[in-house]
C-alpha positions, 0 to 999 in steps of 0.5 A: 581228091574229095574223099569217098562220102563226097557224093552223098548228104546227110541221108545217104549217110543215115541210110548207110548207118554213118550218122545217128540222125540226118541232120546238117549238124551230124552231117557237118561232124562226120565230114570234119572227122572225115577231113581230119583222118584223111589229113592223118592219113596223108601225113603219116601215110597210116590209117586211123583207128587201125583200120 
């Protein structure tokens, strides 16, 4: 329901390579991407990027 990085910070996203710096800022980007594709996926029921 809450996406699958819901758990983590901005750490646990450098640590696992998903953010360049962790920052709130990197931290805030990545969650809004995330929030849009999982909009895309719900509506269209496809995968973004081809994933």
């Amino acid at each position: 329901m809450f996406g699958k990085w819901y758990w983590a910070d901005e750490y646990d996203l450098y640590e696992r390579g998903l953010i360049k710096e962790p920052t709130k800022e990197k931290f805030e980007a990545f969650m809004r991407s995330e929030e849009n594709e999982e909009m895309v996926r719900h509506r269209t029921g496809k995968e973004v990027g081809g994933w």
